[in-house]
N, C-alpha and C positions, 0 to 999 in steps of 0.2 A: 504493500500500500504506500510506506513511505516513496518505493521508487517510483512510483506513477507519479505522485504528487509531486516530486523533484522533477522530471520531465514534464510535467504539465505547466510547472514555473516557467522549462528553461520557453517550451516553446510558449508560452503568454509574456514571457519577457521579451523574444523576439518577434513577433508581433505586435507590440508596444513602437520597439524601435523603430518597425517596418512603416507602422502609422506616422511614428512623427517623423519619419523621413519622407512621406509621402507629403505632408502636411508643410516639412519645408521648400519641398519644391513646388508649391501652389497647387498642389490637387488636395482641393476639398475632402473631407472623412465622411462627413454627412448631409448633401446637399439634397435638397427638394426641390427642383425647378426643373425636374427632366418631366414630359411630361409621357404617360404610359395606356399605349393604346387599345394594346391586344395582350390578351392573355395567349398561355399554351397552346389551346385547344382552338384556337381560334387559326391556329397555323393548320394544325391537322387536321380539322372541317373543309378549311379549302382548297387543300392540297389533295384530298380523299381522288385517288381514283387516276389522280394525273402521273405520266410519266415522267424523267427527269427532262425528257424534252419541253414537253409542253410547259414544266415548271418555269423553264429558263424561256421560252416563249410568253408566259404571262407575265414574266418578273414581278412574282409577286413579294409585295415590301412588308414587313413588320416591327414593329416598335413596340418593345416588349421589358418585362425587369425578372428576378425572380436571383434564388440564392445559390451559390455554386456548387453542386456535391460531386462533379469528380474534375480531374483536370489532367493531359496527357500532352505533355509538351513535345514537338521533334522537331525543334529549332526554330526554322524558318514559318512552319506551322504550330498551333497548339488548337486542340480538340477540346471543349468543355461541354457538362450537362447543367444545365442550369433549370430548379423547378419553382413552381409558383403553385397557387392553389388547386390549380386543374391537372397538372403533372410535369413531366421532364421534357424538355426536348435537347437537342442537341447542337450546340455552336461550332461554328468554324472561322476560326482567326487569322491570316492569311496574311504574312509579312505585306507583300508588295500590296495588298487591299487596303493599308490602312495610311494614317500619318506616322509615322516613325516614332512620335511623342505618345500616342496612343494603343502602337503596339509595345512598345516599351511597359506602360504601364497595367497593359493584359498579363506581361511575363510576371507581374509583384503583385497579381491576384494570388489570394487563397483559398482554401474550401471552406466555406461557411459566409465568404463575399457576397455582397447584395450588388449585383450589378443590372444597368441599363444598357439597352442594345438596339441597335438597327441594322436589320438586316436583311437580306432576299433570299428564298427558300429553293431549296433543290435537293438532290438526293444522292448518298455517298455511291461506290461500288458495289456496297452489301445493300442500298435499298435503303436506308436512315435518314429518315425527313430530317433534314439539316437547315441553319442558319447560317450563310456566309454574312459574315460581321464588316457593316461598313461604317460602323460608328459607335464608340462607347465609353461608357461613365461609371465609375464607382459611386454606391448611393450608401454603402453602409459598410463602414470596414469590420470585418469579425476579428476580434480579438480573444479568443477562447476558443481555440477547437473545437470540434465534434470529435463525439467520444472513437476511441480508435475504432471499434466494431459499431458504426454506427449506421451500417447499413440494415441493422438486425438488433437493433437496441431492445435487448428483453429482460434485464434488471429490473421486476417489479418495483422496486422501491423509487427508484431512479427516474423510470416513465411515471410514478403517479406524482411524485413530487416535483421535478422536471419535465410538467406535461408539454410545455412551449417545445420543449430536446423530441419528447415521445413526438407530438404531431408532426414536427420537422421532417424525424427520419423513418416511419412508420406510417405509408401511405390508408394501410386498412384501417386506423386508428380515427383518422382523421373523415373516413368513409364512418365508422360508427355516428360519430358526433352531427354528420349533416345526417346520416339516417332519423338521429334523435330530434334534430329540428323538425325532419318533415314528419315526423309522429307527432309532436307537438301540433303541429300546423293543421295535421288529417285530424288532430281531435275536436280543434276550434271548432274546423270547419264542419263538421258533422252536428255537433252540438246547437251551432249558430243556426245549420239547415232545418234543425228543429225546432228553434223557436227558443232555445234557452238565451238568458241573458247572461253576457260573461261581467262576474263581478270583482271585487276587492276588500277583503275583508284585513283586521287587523293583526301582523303580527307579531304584537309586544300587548298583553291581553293581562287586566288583574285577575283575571281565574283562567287557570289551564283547563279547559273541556274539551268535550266534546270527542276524547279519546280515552281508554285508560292506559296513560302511561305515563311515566316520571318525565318532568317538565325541568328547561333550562329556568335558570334565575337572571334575571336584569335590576339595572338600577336607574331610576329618572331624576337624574337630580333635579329639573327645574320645579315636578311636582312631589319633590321627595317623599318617591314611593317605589315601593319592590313588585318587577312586574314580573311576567313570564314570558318568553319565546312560545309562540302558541306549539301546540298537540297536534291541533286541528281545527279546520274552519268553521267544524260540523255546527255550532250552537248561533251564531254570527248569521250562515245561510239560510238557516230556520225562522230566525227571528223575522228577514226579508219574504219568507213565505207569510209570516206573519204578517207582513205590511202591504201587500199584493201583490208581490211578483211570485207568480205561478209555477214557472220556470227559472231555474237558476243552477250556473255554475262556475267554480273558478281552479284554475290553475295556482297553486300553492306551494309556497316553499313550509314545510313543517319541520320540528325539531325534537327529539326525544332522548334524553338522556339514560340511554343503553346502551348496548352492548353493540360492538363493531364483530361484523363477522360476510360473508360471502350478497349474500342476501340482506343485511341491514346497515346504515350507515346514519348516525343519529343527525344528519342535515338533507333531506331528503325533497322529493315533489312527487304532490299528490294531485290527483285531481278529483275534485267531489262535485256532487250533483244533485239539484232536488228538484222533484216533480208536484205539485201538488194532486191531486184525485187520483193520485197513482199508487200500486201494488208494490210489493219486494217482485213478486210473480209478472208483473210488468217488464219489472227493470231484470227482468233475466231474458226477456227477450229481448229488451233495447242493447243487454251486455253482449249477446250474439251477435245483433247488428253491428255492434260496433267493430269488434274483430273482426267479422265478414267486410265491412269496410275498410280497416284498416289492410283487409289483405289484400283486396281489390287495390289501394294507394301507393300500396309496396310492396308489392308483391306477384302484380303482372292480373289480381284473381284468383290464383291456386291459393286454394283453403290447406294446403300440407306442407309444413312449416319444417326443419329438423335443426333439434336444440339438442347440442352436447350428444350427439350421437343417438339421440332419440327422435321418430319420426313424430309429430305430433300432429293429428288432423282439428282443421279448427272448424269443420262444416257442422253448422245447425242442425238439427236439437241437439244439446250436450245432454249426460248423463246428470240426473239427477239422485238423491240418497240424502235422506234426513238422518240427522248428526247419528241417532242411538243406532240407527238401521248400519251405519258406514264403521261403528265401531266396533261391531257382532261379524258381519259378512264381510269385510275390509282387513278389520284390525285382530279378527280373531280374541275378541273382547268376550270375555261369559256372559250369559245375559242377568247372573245375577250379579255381577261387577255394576251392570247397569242400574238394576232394581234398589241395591243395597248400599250405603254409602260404606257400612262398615268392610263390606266386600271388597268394595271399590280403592279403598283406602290398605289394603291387605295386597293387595293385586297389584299395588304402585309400588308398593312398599319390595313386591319380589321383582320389580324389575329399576330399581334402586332412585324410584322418584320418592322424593319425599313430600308428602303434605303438609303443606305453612296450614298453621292454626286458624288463619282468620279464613282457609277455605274450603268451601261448600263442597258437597257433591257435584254439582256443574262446574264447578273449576277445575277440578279432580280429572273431571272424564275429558275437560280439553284438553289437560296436560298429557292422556293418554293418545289423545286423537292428533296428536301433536307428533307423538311419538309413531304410532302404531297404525296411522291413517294417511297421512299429509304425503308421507315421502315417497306412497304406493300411488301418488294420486295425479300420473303424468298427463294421461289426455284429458280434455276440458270437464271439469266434474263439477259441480254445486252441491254443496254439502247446506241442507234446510235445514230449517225447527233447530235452534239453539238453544242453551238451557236461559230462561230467565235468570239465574247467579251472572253469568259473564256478558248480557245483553241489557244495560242500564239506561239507554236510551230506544231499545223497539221495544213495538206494540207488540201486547201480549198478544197470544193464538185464542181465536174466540174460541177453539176446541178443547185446546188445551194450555189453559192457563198458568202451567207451569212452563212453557216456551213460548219463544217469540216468532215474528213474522220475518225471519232473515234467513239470507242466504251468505255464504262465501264462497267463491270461485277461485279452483285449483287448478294451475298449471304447472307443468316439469315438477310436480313434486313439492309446491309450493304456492300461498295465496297469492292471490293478485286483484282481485275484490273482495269487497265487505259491504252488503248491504241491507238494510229491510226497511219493514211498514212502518212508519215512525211515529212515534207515541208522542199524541198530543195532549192526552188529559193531563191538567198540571198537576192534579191529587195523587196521580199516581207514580207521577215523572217526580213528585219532588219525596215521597214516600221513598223511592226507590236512590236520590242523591242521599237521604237519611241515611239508607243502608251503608252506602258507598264510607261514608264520613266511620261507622260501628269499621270497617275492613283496615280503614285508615288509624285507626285509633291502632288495630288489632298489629300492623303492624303491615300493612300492604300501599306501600308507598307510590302504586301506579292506579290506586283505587280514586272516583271521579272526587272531584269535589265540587260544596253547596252554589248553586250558581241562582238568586235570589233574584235577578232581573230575567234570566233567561226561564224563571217557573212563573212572573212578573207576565211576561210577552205570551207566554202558553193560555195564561188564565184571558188575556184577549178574545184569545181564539183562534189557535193556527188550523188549515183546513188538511183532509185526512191528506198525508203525504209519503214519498216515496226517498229515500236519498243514498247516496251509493259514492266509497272510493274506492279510487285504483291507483294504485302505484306505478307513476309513471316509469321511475326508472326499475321496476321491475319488468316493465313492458315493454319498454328498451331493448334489457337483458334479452327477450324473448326473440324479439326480431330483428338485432342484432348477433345471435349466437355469441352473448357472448358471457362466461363464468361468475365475474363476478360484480358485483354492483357498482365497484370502485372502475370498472373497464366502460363505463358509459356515465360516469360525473366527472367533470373535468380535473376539479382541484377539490378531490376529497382531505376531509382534513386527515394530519398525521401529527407523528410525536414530533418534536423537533429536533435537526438533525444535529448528532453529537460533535 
């Protein structure tokens, strides 16, 4: 390590030099006044199809910039690849084609150079859309190499914390990230074609709701008081049902102070949605549409997607299975583990879960379903009827009053919605934040708490409704192929480096 690091000095020292040599003979380090007209791909669209004849008979010109990644000197000539956002293409620098001042100053480029160029396009011996260079400017002197293997940069640590380095030299990477845009983009626009309205809620919020889980802490000095990084927007979107909009949803950054692992990353985006006069049973068909859409935007149509070496079909009707039924048939659960709490509680216990005091039987059997359900659960599955213990904001089942009106929806082995029929009466919504507060006492520190304006807005009268999220960068992960959560957020947070 130390002899990298001593080499990585001597060449940033030389490089230093290079610059202020460059710098005392009047050529600028970082000038902006070249102006840039074409990208890469703007060369190979209209060159598509033409011979090197016809190339040199259209003379076609381009005015172009981008960064240096390789460079093969042979005197009188040197060959460079220079890429920009759309990709590589190839220079040619050509003593007697230039000024003398200018080919001079091609030979004291380096790799990681930000250069400008004009040039006219034709094709090598081997066929390689090339640029013969009849004009050029340094726009950005790199001073720091690229890493020696940098055409194959796969030092996890490295790419997530030098993600600027990762997108540079890791073309597929940078292919994730615009994928992630246009799933963003296909979500608005499907939402929007339905009539929802895209909103903005708060979030820096004096009560964490609307999720259960451990909440960031903030501080405001001007109205000196202790706030929270919200959960989730879920109590905020309601309230707007509450006030007339029928339709509603937003794209969300959320925060949750857990655990970092493949799948969770405590700074996250969600996107949530509420419908008013609508089902959980609704929003399971509108959840199909949307996939179906999102396959149709990216995907050509073909509903058969393959994640991590798994074929996954995403065509409608997905499989359906209410929680107890998925944990019997699924999970190989006894049905008196189901029946019995003390069962239940025996049956965790021999497969080394342990049960926290302040929890019920329905928290018991998700910890089970967590285990012994979720990771079998690859093609699209909705797992119904949850227990009232773990569902603190949905309507109870008018059948069956000890579960609620929700679904969750399971991909690759893992959630990726959460929804149901949403419990409007405020007697019973605020009876059940009671509970919440007994869990919290008890020692369950992701249990909700009392939200007195939000049981305030219910006693108005919110009308019967629907609301549902999805984890964007899980859905990312999806149609991206790609491992982990951290391979589709840019700059997830880490420890700092030693």
């Amino acid at each position: 390590m130390a002899s990298r690091m001593e080499d990585l000095n001597v060449v940033m020292a030389d490089r230093l030099r290079k610059a202020e040599s460059l710098e005392k003979s009047g050529i600028p380090l970082y000038p902006n006044n070249y102006r840039v007209l074409h990208r890469s791909h703007h060369v190979f669209q209209q060159a598509e199809g033409l011979t090197d004849e016809q190339l040199q008979e259209k003379n076609l010109s381009f005015t172009l910039a981008g960064r240096i990644m390789a460079i093969r000197s042979f005197g009188k000539s040197i060959f460079m690849h220079i890429q920009d956002e759309y990709g590589k293409i190839q220079l040619y620098f050509q003593k007697n084609n230039l000024d003398p001042e200018k080919f001079s100053l091609v030979k004291k480029f380096d790799i990681g150079d930000i250069i400008w160029v004009q040039g006219t396009a034709f094709r090598t011996k081997t066929g390689e859309l090339t640029l013969l260079v009849n004009d050029v400017a340094l726009l950005t002197k790199n001073l720091r190499p690229l890493p020696e293997k940098y055409h194959g940069l796969r030092d996890v640590e490295t790419r997530y914390r030098q993600r600027y380095l990762d997108l540079m030299v890791n073309p597929h990477v940078r292919e994730v990230f615009k994928k992630r845009t246009r799933i963003i983009q296909a979500v608005r626009s499907f939402f929007s074609e339905r009539g929802f309205l895209e909103v903005e809620t708060p979030m820096m919020q004096l009560i964490a709701g609307g999720a259960t889980a451990r909440p960031f802490k903030t501080y405001h000095n001007a109205l000196g008081m202790e706030l929270y990084l919200r959960i989730a927007p879920e109590l905020y979107l309601k309230r707007l049902l509450v006030g007339g909009f029928e339709k509603v949803f937003e794209l969300n950054r959320n925060f949750r102070n857990e655990g970092i692992s493949t799948q969770h990353n405590p700074e996250f985006t969600m996107l949530e949605f509420y419908e008013a006069y609508a089902t959980y049973e609704d929003f399971m068909k509108l959840t199909e549409e949307l996939f179906e859409f999102l396959c149709r935007e990216l995907n050509g149509g073909v509903l058969r997607i393959t994640y991590q070496g798994e074929e996954i079909d995403l065509t409608p009707p997905w499989r359906r299975y209410r929680f107890y039924d998925s944990l019997i048939e699924i999970g190989g659960v006894p049905e008196e583990v189901i029946k019995s709490f003390e069962a239940a509680v025996s049956f965790s216990r021999n497969l080394g879960i342990k049960p926290e005091k302040y929890e019920g039987h329905g928290k018991l059997l998700t910890k089970l379903f967590d285990v012994l359900v979720e990771p079998k659960l690859i093609q699209p599955t909705f797992i119904t009827h949850y227990p009232l213990e773990v569902s603190p904001l949905s309507r109870r089942n008018d059948k069956e009053p000890d579960l609620v009106d929700r679904f969750e929806l399971f991909i690759a082995g893992r959630e990726m919605a959460n929804a149901f029929s949403e419990l409007n009466d405020p007697r019973d919504q605020k009876e059940r934040f009671l509970r919440q507060l007994e869990a919290k006492r008890a020692g369950d520190e992701e249990a909700h708490e009392m939200d007195e304006d939000y049981i305030r807005a219910l006693e108005y009268g919110m009308p019967p409704a629907a609301g549902e999220g999805i984890g964007i960068d899980r859905l990312v992960m999806l149609f991206t192929d790609m491992p982990s959560i951290r391979d589709v957020i840019l700059f997830p947070l880490l420890k700092p480096e030693k």
